[in-house]
matplotlib code that plots the C-alpha trace (Angstrom):
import matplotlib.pyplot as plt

x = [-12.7, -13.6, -16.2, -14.8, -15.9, -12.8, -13.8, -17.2, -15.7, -13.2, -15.9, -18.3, -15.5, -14.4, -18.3, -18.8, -15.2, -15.7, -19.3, -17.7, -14.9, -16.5, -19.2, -16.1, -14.5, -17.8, -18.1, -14.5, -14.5, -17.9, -16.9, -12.8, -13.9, -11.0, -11.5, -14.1, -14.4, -16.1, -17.2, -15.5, -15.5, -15.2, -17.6, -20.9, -22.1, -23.3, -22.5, -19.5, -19.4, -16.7, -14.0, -12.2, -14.5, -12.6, -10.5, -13.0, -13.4, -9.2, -9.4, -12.5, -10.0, -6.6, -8.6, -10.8, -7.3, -5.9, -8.3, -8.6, -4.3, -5.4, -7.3, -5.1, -1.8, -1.6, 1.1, 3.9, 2.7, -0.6, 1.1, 3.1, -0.4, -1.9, 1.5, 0.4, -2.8, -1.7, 1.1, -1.9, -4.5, -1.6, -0.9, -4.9, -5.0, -2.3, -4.2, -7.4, -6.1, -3.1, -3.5, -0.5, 1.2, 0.7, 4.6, 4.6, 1.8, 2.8, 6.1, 4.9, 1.9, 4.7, 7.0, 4.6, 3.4, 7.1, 7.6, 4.6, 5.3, 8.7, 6.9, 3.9, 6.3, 5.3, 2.0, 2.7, 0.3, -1.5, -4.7, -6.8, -8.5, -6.9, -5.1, -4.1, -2.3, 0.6, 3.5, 5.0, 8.4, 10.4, 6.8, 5.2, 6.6, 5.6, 1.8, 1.2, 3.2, 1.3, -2.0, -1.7, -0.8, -3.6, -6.6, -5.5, -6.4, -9.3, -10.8, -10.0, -11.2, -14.5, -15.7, -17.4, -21.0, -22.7, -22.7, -20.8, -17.5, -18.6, -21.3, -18.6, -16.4, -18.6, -19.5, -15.8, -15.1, -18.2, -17.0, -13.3, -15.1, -16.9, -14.3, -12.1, -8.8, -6.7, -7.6, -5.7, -7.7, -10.7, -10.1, -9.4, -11.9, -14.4, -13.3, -13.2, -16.7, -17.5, -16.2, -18.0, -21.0, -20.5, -19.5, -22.2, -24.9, -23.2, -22.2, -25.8, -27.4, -28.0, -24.6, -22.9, -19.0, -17.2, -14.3, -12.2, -8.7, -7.9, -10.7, -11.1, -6.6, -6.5, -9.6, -8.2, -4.8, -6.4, -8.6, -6.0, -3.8, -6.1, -5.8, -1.9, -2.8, -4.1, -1.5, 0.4, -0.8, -4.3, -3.3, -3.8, -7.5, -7.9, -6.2, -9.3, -12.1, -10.8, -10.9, -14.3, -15.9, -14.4, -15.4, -17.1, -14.5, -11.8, -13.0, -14.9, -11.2, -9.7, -12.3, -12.5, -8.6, -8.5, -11.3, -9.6, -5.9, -7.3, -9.1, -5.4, -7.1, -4.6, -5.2, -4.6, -7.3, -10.8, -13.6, -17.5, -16.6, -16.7, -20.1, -21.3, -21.2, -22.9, -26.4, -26.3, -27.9, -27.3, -28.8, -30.1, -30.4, -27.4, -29.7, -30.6, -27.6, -25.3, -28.2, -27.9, -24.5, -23.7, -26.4, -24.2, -21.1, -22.9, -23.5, -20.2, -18.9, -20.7, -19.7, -15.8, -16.6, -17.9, -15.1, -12.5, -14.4, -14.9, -12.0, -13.8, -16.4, -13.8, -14.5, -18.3, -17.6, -15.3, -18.5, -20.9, -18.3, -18.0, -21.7, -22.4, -19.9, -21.4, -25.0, -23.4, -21.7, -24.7, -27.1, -24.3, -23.9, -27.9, -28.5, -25.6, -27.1, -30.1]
y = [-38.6, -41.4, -43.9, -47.2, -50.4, -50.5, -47.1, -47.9, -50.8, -49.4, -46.5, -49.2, -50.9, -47.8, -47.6, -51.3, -51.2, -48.3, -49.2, -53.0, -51.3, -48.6, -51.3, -53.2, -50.0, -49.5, -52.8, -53.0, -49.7, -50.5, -54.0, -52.8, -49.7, -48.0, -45.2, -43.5, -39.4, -38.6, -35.0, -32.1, -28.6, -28.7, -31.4, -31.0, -34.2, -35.0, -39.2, -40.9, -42.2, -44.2, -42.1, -43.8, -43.8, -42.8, -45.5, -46.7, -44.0, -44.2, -47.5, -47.7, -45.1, -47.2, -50.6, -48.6, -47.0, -50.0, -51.7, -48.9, -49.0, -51.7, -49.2, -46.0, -45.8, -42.9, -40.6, -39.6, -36.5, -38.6, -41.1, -39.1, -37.2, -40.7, -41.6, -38.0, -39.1, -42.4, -40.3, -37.9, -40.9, -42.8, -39.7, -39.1, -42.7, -42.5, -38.9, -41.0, -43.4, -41.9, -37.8, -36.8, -33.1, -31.0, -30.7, -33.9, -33.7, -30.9, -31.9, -34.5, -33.0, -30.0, -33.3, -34.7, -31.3, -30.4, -33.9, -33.3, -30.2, -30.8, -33.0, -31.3, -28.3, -24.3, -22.2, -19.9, -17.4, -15.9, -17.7, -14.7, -13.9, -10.7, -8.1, -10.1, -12.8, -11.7, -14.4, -15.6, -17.0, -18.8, -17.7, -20.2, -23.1, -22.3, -21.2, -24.6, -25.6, -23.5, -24.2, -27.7, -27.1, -25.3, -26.9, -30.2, -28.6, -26.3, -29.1, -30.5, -28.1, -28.5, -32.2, -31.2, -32.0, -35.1, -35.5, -31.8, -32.9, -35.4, -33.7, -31.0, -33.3, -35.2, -32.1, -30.7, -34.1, -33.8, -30.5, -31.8, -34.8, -31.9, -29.2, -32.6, -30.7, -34.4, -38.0, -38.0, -36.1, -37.0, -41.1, -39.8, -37.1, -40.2, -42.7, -40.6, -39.7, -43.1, -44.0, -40.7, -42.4, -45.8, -43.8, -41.8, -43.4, -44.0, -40.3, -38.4, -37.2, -39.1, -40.3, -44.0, -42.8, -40.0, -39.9, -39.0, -37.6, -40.8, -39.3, -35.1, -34.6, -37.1, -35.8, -32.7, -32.7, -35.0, -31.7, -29.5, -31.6, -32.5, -28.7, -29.1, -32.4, -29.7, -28.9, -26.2, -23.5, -24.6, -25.1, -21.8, -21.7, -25.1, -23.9, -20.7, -23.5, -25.4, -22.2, -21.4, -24.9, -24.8, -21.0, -21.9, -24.7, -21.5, -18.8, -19.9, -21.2, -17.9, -15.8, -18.1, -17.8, -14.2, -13.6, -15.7, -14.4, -10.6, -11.6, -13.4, -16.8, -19.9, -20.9, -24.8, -24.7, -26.7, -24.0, -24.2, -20.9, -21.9, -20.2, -24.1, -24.2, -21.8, -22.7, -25.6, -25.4, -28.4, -30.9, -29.4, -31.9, -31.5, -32.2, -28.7, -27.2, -30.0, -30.0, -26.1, -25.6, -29.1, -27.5, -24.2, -26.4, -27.3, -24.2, -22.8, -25.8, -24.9, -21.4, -22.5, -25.2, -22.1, -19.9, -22.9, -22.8, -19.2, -17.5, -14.1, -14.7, -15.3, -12.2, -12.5, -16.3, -14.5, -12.3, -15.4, -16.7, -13.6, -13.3, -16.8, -16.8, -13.4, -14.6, -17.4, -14.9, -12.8, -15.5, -17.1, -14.3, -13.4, -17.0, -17.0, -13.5, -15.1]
z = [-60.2, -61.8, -60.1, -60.8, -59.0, -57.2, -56.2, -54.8, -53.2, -51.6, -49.9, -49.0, -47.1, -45.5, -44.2, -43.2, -41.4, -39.4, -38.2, -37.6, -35.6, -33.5, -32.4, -31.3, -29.3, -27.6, -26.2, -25.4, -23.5, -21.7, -21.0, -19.8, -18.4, -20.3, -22.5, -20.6, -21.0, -17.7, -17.6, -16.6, -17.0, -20.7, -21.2, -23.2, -21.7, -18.0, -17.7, -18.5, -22.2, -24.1, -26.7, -28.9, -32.5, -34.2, -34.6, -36.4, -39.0, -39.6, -39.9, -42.2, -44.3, -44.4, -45.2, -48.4, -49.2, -49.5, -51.7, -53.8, -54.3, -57.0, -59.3, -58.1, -56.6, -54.4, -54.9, -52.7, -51.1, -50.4, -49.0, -46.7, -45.7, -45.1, -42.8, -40.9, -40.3, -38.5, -36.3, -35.2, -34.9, -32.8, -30.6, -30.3, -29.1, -26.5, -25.4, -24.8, -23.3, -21.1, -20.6, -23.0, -22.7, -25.2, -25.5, -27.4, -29.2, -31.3, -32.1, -33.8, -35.1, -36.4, -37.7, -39.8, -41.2, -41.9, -43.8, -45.9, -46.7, -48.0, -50.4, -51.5, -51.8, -50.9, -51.8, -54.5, -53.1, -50.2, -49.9, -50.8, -53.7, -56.1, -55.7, -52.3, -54.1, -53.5, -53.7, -50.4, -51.4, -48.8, -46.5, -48.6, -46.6, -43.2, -44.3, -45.0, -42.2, -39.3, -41.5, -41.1, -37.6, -36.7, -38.4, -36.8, -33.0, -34.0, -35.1, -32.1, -30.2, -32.0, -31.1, -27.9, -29.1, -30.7, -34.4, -35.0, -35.8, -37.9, -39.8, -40.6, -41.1, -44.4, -45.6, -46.3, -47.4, -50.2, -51.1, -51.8, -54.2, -55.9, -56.0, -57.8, -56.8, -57.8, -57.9, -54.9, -52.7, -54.3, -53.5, -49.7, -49.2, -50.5, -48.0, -45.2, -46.2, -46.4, -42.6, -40.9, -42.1, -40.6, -37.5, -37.3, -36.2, -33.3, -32.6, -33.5, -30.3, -27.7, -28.6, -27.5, -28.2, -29.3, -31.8, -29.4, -30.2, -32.2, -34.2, -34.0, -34.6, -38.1, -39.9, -38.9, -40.4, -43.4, -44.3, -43.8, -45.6, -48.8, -50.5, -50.4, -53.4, -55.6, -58.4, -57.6, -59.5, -58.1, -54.4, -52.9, -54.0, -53.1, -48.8, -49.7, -50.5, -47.2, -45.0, -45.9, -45.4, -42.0, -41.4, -37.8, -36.7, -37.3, -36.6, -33.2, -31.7, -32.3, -30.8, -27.6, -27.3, -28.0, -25.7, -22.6, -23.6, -22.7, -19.7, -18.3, -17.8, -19.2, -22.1, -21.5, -19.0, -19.7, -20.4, -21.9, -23.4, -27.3, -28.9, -29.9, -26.4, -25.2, -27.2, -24.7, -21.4, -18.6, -20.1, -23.4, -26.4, -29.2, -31.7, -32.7, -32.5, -34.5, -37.1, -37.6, -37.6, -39.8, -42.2, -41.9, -42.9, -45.7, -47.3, -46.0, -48.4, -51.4, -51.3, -50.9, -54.1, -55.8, -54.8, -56.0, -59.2, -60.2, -58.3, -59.1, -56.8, -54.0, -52.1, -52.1, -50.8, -47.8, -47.3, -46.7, -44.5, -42.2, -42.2, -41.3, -38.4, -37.3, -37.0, -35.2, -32.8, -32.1, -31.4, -29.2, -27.0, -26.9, -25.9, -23.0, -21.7, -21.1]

ax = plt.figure().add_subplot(projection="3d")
ax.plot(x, y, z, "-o")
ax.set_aspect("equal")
plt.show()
């Protein structure tokens, strides 16, 4: 896209905003004593600490999308992804601050998902490169719809160590700016970019707040949601790019759940079983383990840009997928045996 002044503008507000504002939730949930995640058996942390940053980030998002409305109206289906967004952010919040049923969260997690859908429209295509293109039909509208769906909680799931959501997080959001699917997702990819990095100084290890799920459930649905701005011909490569960036913040929820479904233990329960996880020892630093897996993201994002460039190349970017998460697997159980 284009790098206006309006453009740059509207970024450096989304930065400056969501520094201003999670500075502003941390002092209100340390001075209130509200908003507090005390650890439990999920918990990759051993003291209390404040939640709640990301309301920071979303705001630093809606504020730099509205300046930038001046330069480029957003269009419909970005709209409606941007009115998603605030549903899960409001939902997240209510979560953080009152436990909320899961019952409730996905219908309107599945309701906002439906309405965006109906706008964007279906994916043409299997997201796989060739011969597995196949067309989906009337199976093209609930992909998108269970896609959506289901990045929104895996990267839920995810935001259990300092700086890893978040480091993931920017460098999906680069690779959208690169990749230049629409002006669209380009403007949004940027200013969400442009709030993780007011946020995280804040979240790096030792952490002072987490993003909570006012944070983890919007920039999950926004990156799930950004592919479906591509142009339709276009947007099943652009759901491929997506999958690949987030290769460990997929694959590593399935695995856990498939793991815990066969042993019969529930699968709402609190665990420490994720393989992020189990690099972490009581009172390990995060450092290490964000910093290797955020670099992973990184080149998991290039090779889903490359993929989204040069479709031919899509299986061998599948290939460095599978391989990354498998050295992730292995060196996740070695480390847990020992």
């Amino acid at each position: 896209m284009r790098m206006e002044a309006s453009t740059v503008a509207a970024v450096f507000a989304a930065g400056a905003a969501s520094t201003i504002l999670t500075f502003v939730v941390l002092q209100a949930a340390l001075g209130r004593k509200i908003l507090i995640d005390s650890p439990n058996e999920r918990s990759s942390h051993e003291r209390p600490k404040p939640r709640g940053g990301g309301v920071g980030v979303i705001g630093g998002l809606v504020l730099g999308a509205s300046i930038g409305l001046g330069a480029h109206p957003l269009s419909r289906a970005a709209l409606f992804l941007l009115l998603g967004v605030l549903m899960c952010a409001a939902v997240g919040l209510w979560d953080d601050l009152r436990v909320l049923s899961v019952g409730p969260r996905l219908a309107v997690q599945f309701a906002v998902s439906f309405l965006l859908v109906l706008e964007t429209g279906p994916l043409l295509s299997l997201p796989l490169p060739g011969p597995l293109d196949v067309p989906l039909g009337v199976v093209g509208f609930v992909f998108p719809l269970l896609w959506l769906v289901g990045v929104t909680n895996f990267f839920n799931f995810m935001d259990g160590i300092d700086g890893l959501a978040t480091g993931q997080a920017i460098a999906a959001g680069v690779m959208v700016v690169a990749a230049g699917w629409s002006e669209d997702s380009s403007l949004l990819a940027l200013l969400l970019v442009g709030g993780l990095f007011g946020f995280l100084p804040f979240n790096w290890w030792p952490s002072r707040i987490f993003l909570g799920d006012v944070g983890s459930l919007p920039i999950g649905f926004l990156l799930a949601g950004l592919p479906l701005l591509a142009p339709a011909q276009d947007r099943s490569r652009a759901v491929l790019a997506m999958a690949i960036s987030l290769t460990l913040f997929l694959l590593d929820p399935v695995v856990t759940l498939w793991r815990r479904w066969r042993r019969g233990v529930p699968l709402g329960h609190s665990h420490r079983e994720h393989l992020y996880q189990r690099f972490l020892g009581p009172g390990d630093p995060h450092r290490a383990v964000a910093s290797v897996l955020v670099f992973a993201g990184l080149g998991l994002s290039a090779a889903g840009w490359t993929v989204y460039r040069w479709p031919p190349l899509g299986w061998a970017g599948i290939a460095v997928a599978a391989v990354a998460f498998g050295v992730e697997h292995f060196l996740a159980q070695r480390r847990a045996g020992r």
